[in-house]
C-alpha positions as CSV (number, residue, x, y, z in Angstrom):
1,X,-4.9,-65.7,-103.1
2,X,-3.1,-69.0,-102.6
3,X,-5.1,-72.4,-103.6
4,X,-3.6,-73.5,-100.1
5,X,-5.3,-74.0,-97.2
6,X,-4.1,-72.2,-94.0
7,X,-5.9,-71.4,-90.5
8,X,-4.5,-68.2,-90.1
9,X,-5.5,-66.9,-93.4
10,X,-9.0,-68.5,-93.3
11,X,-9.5,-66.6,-89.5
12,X,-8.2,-63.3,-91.1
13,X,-10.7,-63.3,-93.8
14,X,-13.3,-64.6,-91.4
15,X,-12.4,-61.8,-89.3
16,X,-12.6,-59.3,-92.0
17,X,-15.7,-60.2,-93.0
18,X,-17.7,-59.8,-89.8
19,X,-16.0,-56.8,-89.0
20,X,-17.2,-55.3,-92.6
21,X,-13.5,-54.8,-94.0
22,X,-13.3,-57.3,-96.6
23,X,-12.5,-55.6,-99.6
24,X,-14.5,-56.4,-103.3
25,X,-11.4,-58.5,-104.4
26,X,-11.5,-60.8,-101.7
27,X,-14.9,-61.5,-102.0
28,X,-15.1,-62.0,-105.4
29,X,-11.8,-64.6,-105.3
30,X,-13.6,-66.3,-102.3
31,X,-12.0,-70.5,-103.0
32,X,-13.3,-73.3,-102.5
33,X,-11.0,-74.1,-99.9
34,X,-12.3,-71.9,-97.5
35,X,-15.5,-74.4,-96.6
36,X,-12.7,-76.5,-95.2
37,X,-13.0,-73.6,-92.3
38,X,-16.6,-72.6,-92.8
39,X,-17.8,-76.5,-92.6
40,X,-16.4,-77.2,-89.0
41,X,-17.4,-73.8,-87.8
42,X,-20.9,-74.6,-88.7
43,X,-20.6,-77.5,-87.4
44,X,-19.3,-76.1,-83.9
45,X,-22.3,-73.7,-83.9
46,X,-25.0,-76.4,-84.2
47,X,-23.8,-78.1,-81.4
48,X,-23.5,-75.6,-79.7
49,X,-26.8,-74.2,-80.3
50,X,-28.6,-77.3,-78.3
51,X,-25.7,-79.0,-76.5
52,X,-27.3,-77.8,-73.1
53,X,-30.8,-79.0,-74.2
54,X,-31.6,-82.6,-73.1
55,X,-34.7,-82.7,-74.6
56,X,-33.0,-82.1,-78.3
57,X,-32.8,-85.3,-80.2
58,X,-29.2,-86.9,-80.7
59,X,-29.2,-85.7,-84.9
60,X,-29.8,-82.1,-83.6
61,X,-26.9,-82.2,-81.0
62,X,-24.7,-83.7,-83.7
63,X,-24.5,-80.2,-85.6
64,X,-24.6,-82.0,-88.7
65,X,-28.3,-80.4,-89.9
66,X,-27.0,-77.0,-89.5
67,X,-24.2,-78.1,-91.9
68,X,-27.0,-79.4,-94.4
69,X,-28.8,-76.0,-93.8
70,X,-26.2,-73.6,-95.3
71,X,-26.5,-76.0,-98.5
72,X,-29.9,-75.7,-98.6
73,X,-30.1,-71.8,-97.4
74,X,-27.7,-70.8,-100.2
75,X,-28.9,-72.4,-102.6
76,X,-32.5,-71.1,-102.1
77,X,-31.0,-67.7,-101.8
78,X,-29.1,-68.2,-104.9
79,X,-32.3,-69.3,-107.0
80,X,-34.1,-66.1,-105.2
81,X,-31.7,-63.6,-106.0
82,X,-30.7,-65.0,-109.7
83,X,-34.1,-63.5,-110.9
84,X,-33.2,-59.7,-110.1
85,X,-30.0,-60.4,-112.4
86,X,-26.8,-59.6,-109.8
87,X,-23.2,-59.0,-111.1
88,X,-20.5,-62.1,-110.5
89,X,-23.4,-64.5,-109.0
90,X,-22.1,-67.5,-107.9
91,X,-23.9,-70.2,-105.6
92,X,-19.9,-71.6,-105.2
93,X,-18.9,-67.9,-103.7
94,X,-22.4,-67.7,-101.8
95,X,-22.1,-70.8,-100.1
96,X,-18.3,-70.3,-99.0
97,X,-19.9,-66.8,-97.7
98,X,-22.9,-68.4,-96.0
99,X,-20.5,-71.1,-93.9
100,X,-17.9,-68.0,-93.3
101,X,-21.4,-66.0,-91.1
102,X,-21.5,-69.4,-89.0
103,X,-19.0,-68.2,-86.5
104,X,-21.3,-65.6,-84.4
105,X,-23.8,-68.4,-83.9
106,X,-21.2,-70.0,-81.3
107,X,-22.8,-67.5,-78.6
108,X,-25.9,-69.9,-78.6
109,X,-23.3,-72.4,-76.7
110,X,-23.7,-69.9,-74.3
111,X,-25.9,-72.0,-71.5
112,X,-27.7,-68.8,-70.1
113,X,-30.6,-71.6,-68.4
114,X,-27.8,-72.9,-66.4
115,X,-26.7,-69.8,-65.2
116,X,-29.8,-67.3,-64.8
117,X,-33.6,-67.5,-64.4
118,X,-36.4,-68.0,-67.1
119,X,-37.3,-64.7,-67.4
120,X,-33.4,-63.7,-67.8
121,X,-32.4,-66.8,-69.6
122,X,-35.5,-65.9,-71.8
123,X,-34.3,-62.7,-72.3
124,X,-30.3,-63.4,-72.8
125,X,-31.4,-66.1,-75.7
126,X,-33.5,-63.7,-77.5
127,X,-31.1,-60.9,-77.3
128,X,-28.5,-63.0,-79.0
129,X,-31.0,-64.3,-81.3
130,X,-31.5,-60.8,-82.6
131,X,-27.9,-59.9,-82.6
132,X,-26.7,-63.0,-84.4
133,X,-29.7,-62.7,-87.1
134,X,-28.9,-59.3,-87.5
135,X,-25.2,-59.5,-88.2
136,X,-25.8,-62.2,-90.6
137,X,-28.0,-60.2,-92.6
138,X,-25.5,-57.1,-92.5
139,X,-22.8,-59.5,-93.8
140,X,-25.3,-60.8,-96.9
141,X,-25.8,-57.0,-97.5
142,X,-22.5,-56.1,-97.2
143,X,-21.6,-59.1,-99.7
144,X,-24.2,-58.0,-101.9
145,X,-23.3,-54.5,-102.0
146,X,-19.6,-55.1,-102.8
147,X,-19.9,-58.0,-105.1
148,X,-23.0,-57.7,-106.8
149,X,-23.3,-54.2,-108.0
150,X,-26.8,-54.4,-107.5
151,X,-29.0,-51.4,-107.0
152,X,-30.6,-50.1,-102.9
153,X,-33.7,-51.2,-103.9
154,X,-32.7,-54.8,-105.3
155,X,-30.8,-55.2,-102.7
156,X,-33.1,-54.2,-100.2
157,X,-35.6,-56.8,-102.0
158,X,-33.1,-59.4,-102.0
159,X,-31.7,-58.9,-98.4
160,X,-35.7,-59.0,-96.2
161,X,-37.8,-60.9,-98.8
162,X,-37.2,-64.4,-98.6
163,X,-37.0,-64.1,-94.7
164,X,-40.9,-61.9,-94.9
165,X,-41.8,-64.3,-96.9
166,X,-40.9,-67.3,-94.4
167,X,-42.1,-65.2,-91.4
168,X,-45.7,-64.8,-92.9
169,X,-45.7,-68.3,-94.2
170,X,-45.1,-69.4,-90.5
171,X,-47.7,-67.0,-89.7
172,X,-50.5,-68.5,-91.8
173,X,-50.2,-71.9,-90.4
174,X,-50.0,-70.1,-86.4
175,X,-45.8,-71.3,-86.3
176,X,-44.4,-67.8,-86.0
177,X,-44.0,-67.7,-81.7
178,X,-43.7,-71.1,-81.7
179,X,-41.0,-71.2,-83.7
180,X,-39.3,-68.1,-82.8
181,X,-39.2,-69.3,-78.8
182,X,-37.7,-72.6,-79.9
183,X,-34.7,-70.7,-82.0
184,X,-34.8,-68.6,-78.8
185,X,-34.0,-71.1,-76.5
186,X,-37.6,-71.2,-74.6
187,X,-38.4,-75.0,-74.0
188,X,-41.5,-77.1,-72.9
189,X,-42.6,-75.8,-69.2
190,X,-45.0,-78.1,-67.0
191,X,-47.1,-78.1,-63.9
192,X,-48.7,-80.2,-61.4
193,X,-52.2,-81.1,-62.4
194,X,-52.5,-84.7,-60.4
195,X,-50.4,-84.2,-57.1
196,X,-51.4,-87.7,-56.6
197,X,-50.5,-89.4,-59.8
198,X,-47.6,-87.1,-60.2
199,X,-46.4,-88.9,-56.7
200,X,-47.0,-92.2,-57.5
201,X,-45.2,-92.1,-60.7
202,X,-41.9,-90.8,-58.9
203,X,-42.1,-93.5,-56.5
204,X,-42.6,-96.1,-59.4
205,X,-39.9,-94.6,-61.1
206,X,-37.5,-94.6,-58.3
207,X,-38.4,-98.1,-57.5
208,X,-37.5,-99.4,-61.6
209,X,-34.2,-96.8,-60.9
210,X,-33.6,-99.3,-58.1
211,X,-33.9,-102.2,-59.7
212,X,-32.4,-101.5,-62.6
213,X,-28.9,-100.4,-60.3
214,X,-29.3,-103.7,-58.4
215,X,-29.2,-105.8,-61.9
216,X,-25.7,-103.4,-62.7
217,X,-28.3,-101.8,-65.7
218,X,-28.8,-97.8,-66.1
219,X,-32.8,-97.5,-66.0
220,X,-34.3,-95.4,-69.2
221,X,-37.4,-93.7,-68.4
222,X,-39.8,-93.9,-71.6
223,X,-41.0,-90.3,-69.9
224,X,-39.8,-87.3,-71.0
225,X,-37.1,-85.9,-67.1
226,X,-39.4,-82.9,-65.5
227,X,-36.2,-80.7,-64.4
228,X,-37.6,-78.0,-61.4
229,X,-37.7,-74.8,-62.8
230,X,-37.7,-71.7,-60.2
231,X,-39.8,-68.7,-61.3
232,X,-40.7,-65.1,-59.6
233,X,-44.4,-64.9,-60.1
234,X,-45.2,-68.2,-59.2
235,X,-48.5,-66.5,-58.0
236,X,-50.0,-70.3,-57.4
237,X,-47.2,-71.9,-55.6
238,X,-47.6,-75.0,-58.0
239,X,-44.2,-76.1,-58.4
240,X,-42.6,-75.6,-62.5
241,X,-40.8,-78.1,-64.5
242,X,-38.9,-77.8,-67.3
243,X,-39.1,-80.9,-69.9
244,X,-35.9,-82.8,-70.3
245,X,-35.2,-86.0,-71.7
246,X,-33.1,-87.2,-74.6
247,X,-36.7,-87.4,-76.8
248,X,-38.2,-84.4,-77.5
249,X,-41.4,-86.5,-78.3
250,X,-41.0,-88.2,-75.0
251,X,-44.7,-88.7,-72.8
252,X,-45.0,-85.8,-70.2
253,X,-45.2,-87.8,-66.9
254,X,-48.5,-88.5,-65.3
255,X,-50.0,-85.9,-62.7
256,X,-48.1,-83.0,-65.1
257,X,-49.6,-80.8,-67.9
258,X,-47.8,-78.5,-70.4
259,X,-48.2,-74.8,-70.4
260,X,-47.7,-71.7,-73.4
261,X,-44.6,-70.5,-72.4
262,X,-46.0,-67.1,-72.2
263,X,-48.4,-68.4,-69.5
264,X,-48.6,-65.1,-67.2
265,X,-50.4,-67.2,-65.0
266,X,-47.6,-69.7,-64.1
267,X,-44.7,-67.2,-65.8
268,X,-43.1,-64.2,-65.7
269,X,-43.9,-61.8,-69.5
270,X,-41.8,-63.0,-72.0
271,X,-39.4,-60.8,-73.6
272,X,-39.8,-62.9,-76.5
273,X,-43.1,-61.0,-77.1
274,X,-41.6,-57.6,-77.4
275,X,-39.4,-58.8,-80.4
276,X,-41.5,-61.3,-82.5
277,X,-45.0,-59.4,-82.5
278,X,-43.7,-56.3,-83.7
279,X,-41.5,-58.3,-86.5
280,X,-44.6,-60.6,-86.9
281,X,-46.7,-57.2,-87.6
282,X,-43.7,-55.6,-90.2
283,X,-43.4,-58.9,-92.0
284,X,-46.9,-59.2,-92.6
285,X,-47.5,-55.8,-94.0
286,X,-43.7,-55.5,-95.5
287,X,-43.7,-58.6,-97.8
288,X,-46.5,-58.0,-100.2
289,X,-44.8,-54.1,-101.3
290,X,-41.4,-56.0,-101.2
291,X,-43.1,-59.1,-103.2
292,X,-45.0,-56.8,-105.6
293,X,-41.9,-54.7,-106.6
294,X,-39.5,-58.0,-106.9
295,X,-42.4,-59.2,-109.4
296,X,-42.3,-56.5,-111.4
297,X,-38.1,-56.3,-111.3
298,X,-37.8,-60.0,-112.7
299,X,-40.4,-59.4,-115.2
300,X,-38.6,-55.9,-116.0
301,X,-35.8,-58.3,-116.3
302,X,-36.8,-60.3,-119.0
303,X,-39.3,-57.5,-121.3
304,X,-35.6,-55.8,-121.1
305,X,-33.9,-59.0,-122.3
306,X,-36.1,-59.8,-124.8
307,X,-35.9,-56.2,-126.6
308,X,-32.3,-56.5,-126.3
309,X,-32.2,-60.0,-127.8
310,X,-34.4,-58.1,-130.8
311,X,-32.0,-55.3,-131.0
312,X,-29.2,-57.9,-131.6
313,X,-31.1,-60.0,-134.5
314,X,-32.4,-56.5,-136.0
315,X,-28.4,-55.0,-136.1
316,X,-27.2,-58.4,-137.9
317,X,-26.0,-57.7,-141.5
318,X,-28.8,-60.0,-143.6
């Protein structure tokens, strides 16, 4: 494999490794090079993960923390997994693999709220939230499996443990749905509370719009923008916004209030629930037999190492 960079054999590989055909020698001789593709594919993804969200913060649309978080993923990952004692463990060859699974996350680009209802665009984002998750963790397995020579049950240790682990921690501190509906593209929803403050506040907003245009300025709001939001149980009639706004932090306007966004109230039953309270419910009970069993591999691990190191001594000529 050539030290030189080249697009068309950086997509190949790419291609070959989400398709599952990359063989053991091409993983193994995975160069350094290759992160000049995997970097600006990461990039791409993270920007396109929240480019249609106005409420994101400009560092989030900028792509550039999903680039940090491959750093940061592999190298946890590498720490994890050093423990269980893997064949040709590299954090170099794990990171160049980690960048090379961005590519799938481009379908978050994908602006389904533009295009379809909450319930569907609910639906569509949490359906490619699961797909993308799950080919990403095929690929680590796959990698594992070829490179790694590690046995099913390591590798079955090493592939869902970290992620039960971060699941249930997000559990304890009541983060789990919250956190899941964010990655799954479910945002802030609000309603009318104050019909008359929520009407005086538009026509003082339109009147600073005003007077901003007449000055030749573009008027800021220090409000977070409540975008209408059309839904097909609205059993109260109450009109639904979404939150918008360049500030995710951004004051809700007066005469609105924030709702759960699995409200059946105000919305239509989240799909959302049918995926993260059954995972929620696995993780939980999953982890400790997965934790208890990687325990007693890394301390197999090192009783083993320590009667080999005393094998060695004992076999040297005195």
């Amino acid at each position: 494999m050539s030290n030189t960079f080249s697009l068309r054999s950086s997509w190949n590989l790419q291609w070959k490794i989400l398709t599952l055909k990359a063989t053991r020698e091409e993983l193994l001789n995975l160069k350094p090079e290759l992160l000049l593709w995997g970097v600006p594919v990461t990039l791409m993804a993270g920007i396109g993960r929240a480019w249609d969200n106005p409420a994101e913060e400009l560092l989030m649309r900028s792509g550039l923390p999903s680039v940090a978080y491959i750093f940061v993923l592999s190298a946890f990952l590498y720490f994890f997994i050093a423990l269980l004692r893997p064949k040709n463990w590299s954090y170099r060859r794990l990171l160049i693999l980690v960048s090379m699974t961005a590519l799938p996350g481009l379908l978050y680009a994908i602006p389904l709220e533009m295009i379809l209802k909450p319930g569907d665009a609910a639906a569509g984002n949490t359906i490619l939230l699961f797909i993308v998750a799950v080919w990403r963790v095929v690929i680590l397995g796959y990698f594992l499996a070829k490179t790694t020579d590690m046995r099913f049950a390591h590798l079955v240790v090493a592939l869902f443990l970290p992620l039960f682990l971060i699941i249930n921690l997000l559990i304890t501190q009541e983060k789990f749905e919250k956190t899941f509906s964010a990655m799954g593209g479910i945002r802030k929803y609000l309603v009318i509370s104050d019909e008359s403050a929520f009407s005086q506040w538009k026509e003082s907003e339109e009147a600073q719009r005003k007077l901003a245009a007449a000055r030749g300025e573009l008027y800021l709001s220090r409000y977070s923008t409540p975008v209408p939001y059309q839904t097909d149980n609205n059993k109260t009639g109450e009109t639904i916004f979404l939150q918008g706004g360049f500030r995710e932090n951004a004051p809700i306007p007066p005469g609105l209030r924030e709702i759960p966004w699995d409200d059946p109230h105000y919305l239509p039953p989240s799909p959302v629930m049918f995926f993260i309270r059954p995972l929620g419910t696995i993780s939980w009970y999953a982890a400790p037999v997965l934790l208890i069993y990687y325990v007693g591999a890394v301390i197999g691990g090192i009783i083993e190492r320590i009667k080999h190191r005393r094998k060695c001594d004992a076999d040297k000529p005195e």
